[in-house]
C-alpha positions as CSV (number, residue, x, y, z in Angstrom):
1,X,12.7,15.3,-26.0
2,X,11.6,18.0,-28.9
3,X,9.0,19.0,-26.9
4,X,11.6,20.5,-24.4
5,X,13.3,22.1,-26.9
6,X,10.2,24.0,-28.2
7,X,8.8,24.9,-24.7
8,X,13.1,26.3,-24.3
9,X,12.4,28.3,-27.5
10,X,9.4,30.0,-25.8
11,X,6.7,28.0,-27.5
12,X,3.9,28.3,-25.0
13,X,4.0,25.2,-23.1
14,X,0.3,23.7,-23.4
15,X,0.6,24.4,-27.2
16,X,3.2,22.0,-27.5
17,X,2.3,19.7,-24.8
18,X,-1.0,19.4,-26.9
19,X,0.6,18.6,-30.2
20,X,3.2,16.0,-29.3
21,X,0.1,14.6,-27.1
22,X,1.8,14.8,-24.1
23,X,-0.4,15.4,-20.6
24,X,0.6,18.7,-18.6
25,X,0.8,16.4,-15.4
26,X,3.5,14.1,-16.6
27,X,5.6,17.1,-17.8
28,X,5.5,18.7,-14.8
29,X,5.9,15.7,-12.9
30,X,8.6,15.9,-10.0
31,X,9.9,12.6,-8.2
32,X,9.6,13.0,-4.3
33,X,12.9,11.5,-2.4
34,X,10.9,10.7,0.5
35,X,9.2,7.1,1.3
36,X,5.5,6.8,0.5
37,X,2.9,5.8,3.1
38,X,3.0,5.3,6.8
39,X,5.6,3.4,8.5
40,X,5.0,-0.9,8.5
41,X,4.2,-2.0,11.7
42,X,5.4,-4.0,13.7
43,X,2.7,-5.6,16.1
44,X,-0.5,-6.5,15.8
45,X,-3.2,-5.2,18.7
46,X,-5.3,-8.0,20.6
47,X,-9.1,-6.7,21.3
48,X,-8.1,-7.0,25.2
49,X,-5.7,-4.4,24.3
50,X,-2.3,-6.5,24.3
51,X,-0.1,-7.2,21.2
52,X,1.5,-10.0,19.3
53,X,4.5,-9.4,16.8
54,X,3.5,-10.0,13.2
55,X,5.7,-12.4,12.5
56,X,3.8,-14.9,14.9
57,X,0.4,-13.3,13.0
58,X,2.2,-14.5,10.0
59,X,3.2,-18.1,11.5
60,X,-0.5,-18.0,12.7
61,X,-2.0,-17.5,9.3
62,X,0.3,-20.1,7.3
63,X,-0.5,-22.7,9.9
64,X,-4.0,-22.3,9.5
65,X,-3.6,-22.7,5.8
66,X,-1.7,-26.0,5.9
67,X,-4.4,-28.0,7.1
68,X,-5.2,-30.1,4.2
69,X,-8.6,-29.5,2.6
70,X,-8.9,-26.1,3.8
71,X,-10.5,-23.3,1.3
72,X,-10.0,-20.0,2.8
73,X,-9.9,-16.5,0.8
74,X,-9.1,-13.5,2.6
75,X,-12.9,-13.0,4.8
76,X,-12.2,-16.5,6.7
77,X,-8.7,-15.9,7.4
78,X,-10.2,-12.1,8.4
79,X,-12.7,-13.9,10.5
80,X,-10.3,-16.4,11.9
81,X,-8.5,-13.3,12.9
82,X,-11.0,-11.7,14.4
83,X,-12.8,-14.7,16.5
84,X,-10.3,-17.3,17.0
85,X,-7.2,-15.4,17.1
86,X,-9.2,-12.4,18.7
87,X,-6.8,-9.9,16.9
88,X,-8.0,-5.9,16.3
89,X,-7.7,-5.6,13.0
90,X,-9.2,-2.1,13.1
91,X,-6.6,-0.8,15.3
92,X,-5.2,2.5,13.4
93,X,-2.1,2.5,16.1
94,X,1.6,1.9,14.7
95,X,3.9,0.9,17.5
């Protein structure tokens, strides 16, 4: 990059950033090794306080959306969830 080769050359470094229209985050940027976010859980929590492994949460959900004629976006499957299902979405614990 030319830039680089200025800012090596002892160009002061917004200067140049500035004139090839470059912004000072990106050329400072560093790539982290590490994984982003929490870990994925695993289980899903019951509101009586028991769990349920998210692949059967997953069967659950694709069942409900084979019935034929169904319209569901994501607030009725969230209230199926919820009510039917009685699941704790809210739960912040990761088993």
């Amino acid at each position: 990059m030319v830039s680089i080769q200025f800012i090596e050359q002892n160009y002061p470094v917004n200067q140049v950033l500035n004139y090839v229209g470059l912004k000072p985050s990106s050329y400072y940027y560093k790539q982290s090794d590490g994984s982003k976010g929490k870990t994925k859980s695993t289980v899903t929590y019951k509101q009586n306080g028991t769990f349920e492994k998210n692949e059967i949460v997953i069967t659950q959900i694709e069942e409900l959306l084979q019935i034929e004629f169904v319209n569901c976006g994501y607030r009725k499957v969230t209230w199926y969830l919820r009510n039917a299902l009685m699941l704790d979405l809210l739960n912040k614990m990761v088993k």
